[in-house]
N, C-alpha and C positions, 0 to 999 in steps of 0.2 A: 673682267670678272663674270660675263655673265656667258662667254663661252664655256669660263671653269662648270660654273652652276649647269651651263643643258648638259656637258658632259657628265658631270654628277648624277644628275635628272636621270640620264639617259642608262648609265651605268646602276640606279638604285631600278629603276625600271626591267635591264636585263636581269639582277637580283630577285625584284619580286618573281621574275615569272618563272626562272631556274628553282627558287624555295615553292612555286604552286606546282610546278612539274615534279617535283618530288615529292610531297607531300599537300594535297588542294586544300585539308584543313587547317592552314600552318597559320591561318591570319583570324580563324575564327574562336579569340580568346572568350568572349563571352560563353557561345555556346559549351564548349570545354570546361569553363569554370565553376559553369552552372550544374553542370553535371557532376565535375568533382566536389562540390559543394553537398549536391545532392547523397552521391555515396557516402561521401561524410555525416552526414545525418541519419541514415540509415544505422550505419554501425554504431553512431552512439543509442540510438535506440534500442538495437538488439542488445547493447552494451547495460542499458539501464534494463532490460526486463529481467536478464540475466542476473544485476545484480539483488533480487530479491531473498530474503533470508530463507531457507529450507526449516529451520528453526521457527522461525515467527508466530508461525501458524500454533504451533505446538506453543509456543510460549504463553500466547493470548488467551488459547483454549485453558490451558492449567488457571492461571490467572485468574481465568471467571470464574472454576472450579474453587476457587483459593477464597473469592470472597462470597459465593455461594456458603460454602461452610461456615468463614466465619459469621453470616446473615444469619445463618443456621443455630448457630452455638449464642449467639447473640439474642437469640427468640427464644430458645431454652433457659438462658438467664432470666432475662424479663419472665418470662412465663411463671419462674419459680420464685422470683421476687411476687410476682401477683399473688400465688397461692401461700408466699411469706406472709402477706397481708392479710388476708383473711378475708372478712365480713367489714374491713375499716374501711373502705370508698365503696360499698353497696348500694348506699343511697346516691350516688353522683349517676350522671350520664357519661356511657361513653360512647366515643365518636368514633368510629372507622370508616377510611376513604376508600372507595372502588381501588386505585392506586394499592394500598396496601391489601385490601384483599388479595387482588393474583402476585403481589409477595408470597403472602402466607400458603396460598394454592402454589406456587411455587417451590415454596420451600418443603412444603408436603408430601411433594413428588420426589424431590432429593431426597426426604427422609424415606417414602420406601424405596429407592432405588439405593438409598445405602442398608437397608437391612434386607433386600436382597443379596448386595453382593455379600455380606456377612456368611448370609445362610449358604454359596456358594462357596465362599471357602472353608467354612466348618467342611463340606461333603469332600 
């Protein structure tokens, strides 16, 4: 048996060295897999930047626009519930927070920037 085995030895030996003579990185699996690992990573990334919506952008912006307005139209009701009232909470304190002021400076700005565009498209 253990002549079979040197010859084996000896023959897996002549093997190795015929697979390095044609190819010298044929035994360096790590380095190789590391690497194909790597391009694989890569592609998925360019894969995920790629898949961001072109839409999104536009959707989110509308959006804010959407409840700006209604913030808008929602201050207009109140506002004219107040003047519904009248002279009935005159005597009361009321309280406004830094917070809702640049609301209201907010919302201020939308109102002339929407009666600007008004008056641009009457022309």
């Amino acid at each position: 048996p253990s002549t079979a085995f040197k010859n084996m030895k000896r023959q897996a030996k002549i093997d190795i060295q015929r697979a390095l003579e044609e190819d010298p990185s044929v035994y360096q699996y790590d380095e190789i897999y590391d690497s194909m690992k790597e391009e694989k990573e890569k592609k998925v990334a360019v894969s995920k930047q790629d898949k961001t919506s072109k839409y999104a952008k536009n959707l989110i912006r509308n959006a804010a626009i959407r409840k700006l307005e209604n913030d808008r139209h929602f201050e207009r009701k109140c506002q004219r519930e107040l003047e519904d009232e009248g002279d009935e909470f005159a005597d009361k304190e009321s309280f406004i927070t830094s917070s809702y002021k640049n609301k209201l400076a907010e919302l201020a700005v939308l109102e002339e920037e929407h009666k600007r565009m008004a008056e641009e498209e009457k022309r």
